[in-house]
N, C-alpha and C positions, 0 to 999 in steps of 0.2 A: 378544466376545473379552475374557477378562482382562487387566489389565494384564503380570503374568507371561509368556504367551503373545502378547503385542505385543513386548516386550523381547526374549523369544527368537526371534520372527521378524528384529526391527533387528538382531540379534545376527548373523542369517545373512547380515543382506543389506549388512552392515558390510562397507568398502572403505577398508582405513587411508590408501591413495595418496588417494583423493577426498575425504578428511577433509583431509588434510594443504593440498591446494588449495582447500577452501572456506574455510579458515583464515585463509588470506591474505587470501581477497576478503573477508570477513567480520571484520574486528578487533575488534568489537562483542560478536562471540558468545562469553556468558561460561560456557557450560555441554558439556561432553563431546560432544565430538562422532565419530559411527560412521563418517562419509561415506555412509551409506545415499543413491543419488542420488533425485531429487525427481521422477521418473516412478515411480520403486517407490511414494515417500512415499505417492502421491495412489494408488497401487492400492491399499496396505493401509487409505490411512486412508476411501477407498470403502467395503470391505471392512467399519470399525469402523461407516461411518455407517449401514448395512442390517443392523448389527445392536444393540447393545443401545449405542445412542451415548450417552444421557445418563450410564451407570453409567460411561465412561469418560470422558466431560471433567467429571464432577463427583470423579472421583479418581485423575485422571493426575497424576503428583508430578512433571511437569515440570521432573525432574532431567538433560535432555540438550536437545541441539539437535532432535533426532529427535520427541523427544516432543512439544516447543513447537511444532513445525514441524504436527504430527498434529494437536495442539490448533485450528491454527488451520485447517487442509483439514476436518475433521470437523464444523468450527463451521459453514463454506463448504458442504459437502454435503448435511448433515442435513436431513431432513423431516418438521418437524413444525409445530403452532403455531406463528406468525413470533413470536408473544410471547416462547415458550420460546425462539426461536433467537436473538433481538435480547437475551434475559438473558443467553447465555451470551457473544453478542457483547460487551455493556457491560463484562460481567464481566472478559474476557479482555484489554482494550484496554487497563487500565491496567499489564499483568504484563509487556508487549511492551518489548524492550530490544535486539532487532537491527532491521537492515533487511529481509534475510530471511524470517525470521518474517511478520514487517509485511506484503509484498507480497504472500506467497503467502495472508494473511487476505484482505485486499481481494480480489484477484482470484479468491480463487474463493465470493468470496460475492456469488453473481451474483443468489439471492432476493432482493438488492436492489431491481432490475430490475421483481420482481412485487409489492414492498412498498416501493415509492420515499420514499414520505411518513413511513411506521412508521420505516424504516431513518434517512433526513435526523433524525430525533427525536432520537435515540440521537447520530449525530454530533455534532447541533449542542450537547451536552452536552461538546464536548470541539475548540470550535472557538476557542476561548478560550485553552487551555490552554496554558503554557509547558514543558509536557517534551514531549524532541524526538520521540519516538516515539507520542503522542498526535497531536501534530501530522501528523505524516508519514502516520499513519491516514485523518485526515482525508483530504488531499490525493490521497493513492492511493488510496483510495477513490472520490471523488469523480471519479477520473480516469476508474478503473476502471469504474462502473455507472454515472456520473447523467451523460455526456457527450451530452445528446438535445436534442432539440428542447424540452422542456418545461421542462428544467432548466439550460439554459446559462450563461441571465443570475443565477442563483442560485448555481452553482457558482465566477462569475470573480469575484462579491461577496465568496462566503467564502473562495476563494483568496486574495483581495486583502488580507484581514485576518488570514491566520496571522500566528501571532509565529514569524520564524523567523530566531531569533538559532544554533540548533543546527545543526552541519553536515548532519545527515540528514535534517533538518526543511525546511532551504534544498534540498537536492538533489530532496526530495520536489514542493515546490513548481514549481521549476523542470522537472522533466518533468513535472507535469500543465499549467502553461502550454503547454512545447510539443505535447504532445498535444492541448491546445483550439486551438492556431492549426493542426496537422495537420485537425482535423474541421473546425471552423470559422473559418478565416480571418481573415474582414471583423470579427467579433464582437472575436477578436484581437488584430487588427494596431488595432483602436482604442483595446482597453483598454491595449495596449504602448502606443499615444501620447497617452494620454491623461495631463492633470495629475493626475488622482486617484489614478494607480495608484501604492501604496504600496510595490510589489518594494523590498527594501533593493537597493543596489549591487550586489553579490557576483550574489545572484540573477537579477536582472535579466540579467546578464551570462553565468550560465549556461542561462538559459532559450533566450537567443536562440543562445549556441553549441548547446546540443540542438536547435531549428530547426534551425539550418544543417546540421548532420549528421543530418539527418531527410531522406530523401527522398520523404518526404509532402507537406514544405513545402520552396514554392517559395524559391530564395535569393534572390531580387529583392527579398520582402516584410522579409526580415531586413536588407539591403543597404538598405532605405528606411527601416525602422524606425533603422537605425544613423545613418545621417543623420541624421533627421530629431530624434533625442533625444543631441546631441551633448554636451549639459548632464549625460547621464549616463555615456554611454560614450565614454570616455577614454584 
C-alpha cells in the first residue's frame, strides 16, 4: 500500500469523539491525531506488513499519531530476516515520544520470543539510557516477551538499573515489576526485600500499589513486603 492510500484509508476510519478521549489519556502525543481505534490500527497495519512493508516504514513521515502508532504494529508483525526487523527496531526506538506508541511497539513484537538473545542485543544498547521513552521501551519490553523461565534473573537485573528519574520511564518500570511478582513471586517478593534493589521511592511505591490492584497477586505478599521495608514506605 502507498502511503497516500494508508492516509485515506485513516481518513475513513477517523472518529473525532475517540481522538478527543485518547487526548486526554495521552498528554504526551504531540502529533494529529484521527481517533482511528487500535483494533482497526492492527488490521490495517496486518494488512501493510503482507504487503510491501519495508517501502512503508522506510517512508512513513510519521506526521500523526495514526502513522507512529502503524510504525510500530508493522515493526511488530513483519516477516523477514530478524536482522532487517531488529534494524528497523533500533531505528525506531529513539523517534518514540508517547506511551502509547511505546506499548503497542513492545507488545506486539512478539519475534522476540523466537529471537531472545538477537532482540536482548538491541535492548541492552538502550538500558543505560536517560530519556524516558528509551527507558520505558526497555521495561515494557522486557515485560512484554522475556518474562520465562530463562530470562528472569536477567530481566529484574536490568529492571533494577533503569534510570528512572521520568514519569513514564517510573510508571513503566513499576508495571513490569508488578507483572514479575504476578508470574513469579518468590523471585519477586525477594528482590522487593532485598538491600540491593535500587527502585527510587516514588516507584517502589507504585509497583507495590499495581500488585495490590492485580488480582494475579496475592495481597498478603504486598501486605509483608510493606512491613517488612518500613524504611521505605512511609
Amino acid at each position: 500500500m502507498k502511503i497516500e492510500e494508508i492516509k485515506e484509508e485513516i481518513a475513513q476510519l477517523a472518529d473525532p469523539k475517540n481522538a478527543e478521549f485518547f487526548l486526554k489519556l495521552n498528554p504526551t502525543a504531540k502529533l494529529p491525531c484521527a481517533g482511528v481505534r487500535i483494533p482497526q490500527m492492527r488490521k490495517l497495519a496486518q494488512k501493510i506488513a503482507k504487503d510491501d512493508y519495508r517501502a512503508f516504514l522506510d517512508n512513513n513521515p510519521l506526521d500523526s499519531f495514526e502513522m507512529e502508532s502503524l510504525q510500530a504494529f508493522v515493526i511488530g508483525y513483519a516477516k523477514d530476516d530478524i536482522n532487517v526487523i531488529l534494524g528497523y527496531l533500533d531505528d525506531f526506538i529513539p523517534k518514540i515520544h508517547d506511551w502509547s506508541v511505546n506499548d503497542s511497539l513492545c507488545q506486539t513484537f512478539k519475534i522476540a520470543r523466537k529471537f531472545p538473545e538477537e532482540t536482548l542485543k538491541v535492548l541492552m544498547k538502550y538500558k543505560d539510557s536517560h530519556r524516558e521513552y528509551e527507558v520505558r521501551v526497555v521495561a515494557i519490553m522486557l515485560m512484554s516477551q522475556f518474562l520465562d523461565d530463562v530470562h528472569i534473573d536477567t530481566v529484574i537485573g536490568i529492571i533494577n538499573n533503569l534510570y528512572t528519574e521520568d514519569f513514564y520511564a517510573k510508571m513503566g518500570v513499576a508495571w513490569a515489576v508488578a507483572t514479575i511478582m504476578a508470574k513469579y513471586p518468590d523471585k519477586c517478593t525477594e528482590y522487593m526485600l532485598s538491600p540491593d534493589n535500587r527502585l527510587d521511592e516514588w516507584t517502589y511505591k507504585k509497583a507495590l500499589q499495581k500488585m495490590k490492584e492485580s488480582y494475579r497477586v496475592d495481597n498478603a505478599v504486598v501486605e509483608r513486603i510493606k512491613k517488612e521495608r518500613k524504611d521505605l514506605i512511609v
